[in-house]
C-alpha positions in Angstrom: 0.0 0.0 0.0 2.8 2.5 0.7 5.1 1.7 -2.4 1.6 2.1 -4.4 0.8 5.4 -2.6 4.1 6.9 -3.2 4.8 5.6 -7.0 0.8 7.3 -7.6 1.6 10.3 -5.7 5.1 11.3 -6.4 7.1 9.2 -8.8 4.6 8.8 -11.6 3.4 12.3 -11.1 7.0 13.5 -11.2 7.5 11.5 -14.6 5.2 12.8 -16.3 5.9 16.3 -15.3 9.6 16.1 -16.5 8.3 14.2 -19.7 11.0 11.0 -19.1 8.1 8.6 -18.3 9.1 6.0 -21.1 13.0 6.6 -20.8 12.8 6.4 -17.1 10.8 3.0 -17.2 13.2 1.3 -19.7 16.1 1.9 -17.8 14.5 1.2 -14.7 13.3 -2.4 -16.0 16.6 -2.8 -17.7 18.2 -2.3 -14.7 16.3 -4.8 -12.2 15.6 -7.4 -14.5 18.5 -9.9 -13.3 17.4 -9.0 -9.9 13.8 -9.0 -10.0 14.7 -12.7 -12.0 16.5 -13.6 -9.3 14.2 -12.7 -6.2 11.2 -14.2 -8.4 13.2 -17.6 -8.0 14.2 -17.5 -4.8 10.8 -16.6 -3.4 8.7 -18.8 -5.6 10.7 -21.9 -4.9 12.4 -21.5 -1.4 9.9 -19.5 0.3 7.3 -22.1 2.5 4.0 -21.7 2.1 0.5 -23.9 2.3 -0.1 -23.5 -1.4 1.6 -25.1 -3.8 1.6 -23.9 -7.8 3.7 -26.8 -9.0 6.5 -28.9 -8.5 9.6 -28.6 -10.7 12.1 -31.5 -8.5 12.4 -31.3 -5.0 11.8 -27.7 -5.2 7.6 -26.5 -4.7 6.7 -23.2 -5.6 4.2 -21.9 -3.4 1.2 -18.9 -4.2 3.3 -17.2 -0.9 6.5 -17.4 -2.8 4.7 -15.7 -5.7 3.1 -12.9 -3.6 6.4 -12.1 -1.8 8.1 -11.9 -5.0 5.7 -9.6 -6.6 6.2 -7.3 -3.7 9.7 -7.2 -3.4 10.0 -6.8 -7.2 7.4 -3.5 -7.0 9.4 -2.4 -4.6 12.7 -2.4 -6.5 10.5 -1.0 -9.8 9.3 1.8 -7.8 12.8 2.3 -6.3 14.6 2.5 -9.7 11.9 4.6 -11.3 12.8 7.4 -8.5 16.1 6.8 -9.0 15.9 7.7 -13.0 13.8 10.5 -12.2 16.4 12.0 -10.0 19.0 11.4 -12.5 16.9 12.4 -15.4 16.2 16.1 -13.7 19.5 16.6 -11.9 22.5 17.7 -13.8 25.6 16.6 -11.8 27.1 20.3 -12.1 24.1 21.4 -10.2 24.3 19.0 -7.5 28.0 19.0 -7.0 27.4 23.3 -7.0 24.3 23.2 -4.8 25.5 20.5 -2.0 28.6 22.3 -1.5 26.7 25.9 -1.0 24.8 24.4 1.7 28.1 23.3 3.6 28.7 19.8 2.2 32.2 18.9 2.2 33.6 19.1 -1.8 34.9 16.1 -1.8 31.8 14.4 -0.8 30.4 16.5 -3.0 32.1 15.8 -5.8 31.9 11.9 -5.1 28.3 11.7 -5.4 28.2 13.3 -9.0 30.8 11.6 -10.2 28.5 8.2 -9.0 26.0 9.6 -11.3 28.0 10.5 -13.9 29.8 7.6 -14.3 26.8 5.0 -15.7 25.9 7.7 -18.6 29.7 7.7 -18.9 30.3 3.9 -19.2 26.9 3.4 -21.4 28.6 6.0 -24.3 32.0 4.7 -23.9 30.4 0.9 -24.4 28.8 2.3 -27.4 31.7 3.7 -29.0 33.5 0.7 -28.3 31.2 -1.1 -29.8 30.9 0.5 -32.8 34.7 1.2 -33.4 34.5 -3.0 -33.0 31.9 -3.3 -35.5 34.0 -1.6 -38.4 37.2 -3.6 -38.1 35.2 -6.5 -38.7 34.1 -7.7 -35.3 30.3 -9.5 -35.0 29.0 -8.2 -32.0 25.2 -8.5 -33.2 23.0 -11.3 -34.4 23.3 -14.4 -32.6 23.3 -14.6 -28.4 26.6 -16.4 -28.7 27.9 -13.7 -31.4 26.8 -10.5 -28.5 28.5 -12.9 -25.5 31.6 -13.0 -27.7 31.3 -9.5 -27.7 31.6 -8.6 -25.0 35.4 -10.1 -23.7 37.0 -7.4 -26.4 34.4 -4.6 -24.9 35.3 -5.3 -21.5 39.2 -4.3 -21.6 38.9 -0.5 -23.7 35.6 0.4 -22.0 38.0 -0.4 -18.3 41.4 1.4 -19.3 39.4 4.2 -20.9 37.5 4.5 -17.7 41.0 4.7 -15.5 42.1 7.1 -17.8 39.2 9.4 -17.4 39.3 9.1 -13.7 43.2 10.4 -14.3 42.8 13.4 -16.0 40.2 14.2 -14.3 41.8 13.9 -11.1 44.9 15.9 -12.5 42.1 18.8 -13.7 40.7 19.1 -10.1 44.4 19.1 -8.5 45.2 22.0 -11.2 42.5 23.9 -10.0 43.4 23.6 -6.6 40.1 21.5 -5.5 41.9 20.4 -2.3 43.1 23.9 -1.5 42.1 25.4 2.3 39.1 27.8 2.6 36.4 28.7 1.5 35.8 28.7 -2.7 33.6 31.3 -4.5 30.8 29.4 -6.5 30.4 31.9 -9.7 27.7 30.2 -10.6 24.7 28.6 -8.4 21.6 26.8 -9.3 18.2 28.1 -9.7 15.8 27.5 -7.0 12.2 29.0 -6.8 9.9 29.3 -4.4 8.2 26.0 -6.1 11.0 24.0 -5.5 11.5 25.2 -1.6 7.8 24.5 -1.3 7.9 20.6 -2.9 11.2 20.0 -0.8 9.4 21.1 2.5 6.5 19.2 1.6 8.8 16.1 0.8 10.4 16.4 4.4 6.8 16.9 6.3 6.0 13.5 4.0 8.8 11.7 5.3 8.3 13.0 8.6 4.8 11.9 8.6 5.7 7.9 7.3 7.9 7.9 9.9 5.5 8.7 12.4 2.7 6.7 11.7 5.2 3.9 11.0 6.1 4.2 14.5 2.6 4.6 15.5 1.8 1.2 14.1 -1.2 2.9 11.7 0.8 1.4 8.5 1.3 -2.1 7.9 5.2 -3.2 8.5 7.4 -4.1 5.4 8.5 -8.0 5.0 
């Protein structure tokens, strides 16, 4: 009931508002496919129940298995779909800029940005990889066993390019003195309205209130 209330009431609504409902959902279901397959399996056939679907061996998969799975695998729908929102409407720059302004240490900062910077980073590396592969000859389409083959030659560039970004970048910050002492000047700061004050209040009363009642007992506890 909760993950329902707050995928109809804030992620969806979100979405739509930013206009990355279909992007968001494809990488969202891209993203917890091998572990929604996986908790599906686990639940279904190692979870006890009085109900049994079938029998595949000496495993029985049980209508409790099926219902805890289907939770647990909202759960991490609704979870990624928030996540993709957030990275869909949050430019790094602005986070790295706005977290330090309100007295976040830079190097914290800068840590979490470069986290979400570094999956766009990878997926356009992969891609050029991939396509630099495909015109010397390479088959990395068609067949399962011609994309698994793939992926051995992908795997080396796509890691040394990565190392090497993380190098120059590291030699950029330390030529512009990001671990000097004091206090930096931001030239440049992010806009933020009245609108966006109001929805962040709002979401801290939210989470304020879940916490409450949770503690009051008034919503049901998670699995």
């Amino acid at each position: 009931m909760v993950t329902a209330l707050v995928l109809g009431a804030l992620v969806v609504p979100g979405l739509m508002l930013a206009g990355v409902a279909a992007r968001a959902l494809r990488g969202a279901l891209l993203v917890i496919l091998p572990i929604g397959i996986s908790v599906a399996v686990v639940s279904i056939f190692g979870r006890a129940g009085s109900h049994v679907l079938f029998t595949l061996g000496p495993f029985d998969a049980t209508l409790e298995g099926l219902d805890f799975a289907l939770r647990i695998d909202f759960r991490l729908l609704v979870l990624a779909l928030a996540l993709a929102l957030f990275a869909a409407t949050t430019s790094p720059r602005s986070l790295v800029v706005d977290l330090e302004r309100r007295g976040v240490s830079r190097r914290l900062a800068f840590a979490a940005a470069a986290t979400l910077d570094a999956i766009p980073a990878m997926a356009e590396r992969a891609a050029a990889i991939q396509a630099a592969q495909r015109a010397r000859g390479l088959d990395t389409e068609g067949s399962v066993g011609a994309r698994l083959r793939g992926v051995v030659p992908l795997v080396g560039p796509a890691v040394l390019g990565t190392l090497h970004d993380v190098e120059t970048r590291s030699l950029a910050l330390e030529a512009r003195a990001f671990d000097g002492p004091g206090k930096r000047n931001l030239l440049w700061t992010p806009q933020d309205s009245e609108r966006q004050r109001l929805g962040r209040w709002l979401l801290v009363a939210g989470v304020v209130g879940f916490v409450a009642l949770a503690a009051l007992g008034v919503l049901p506890p998670l699995p």
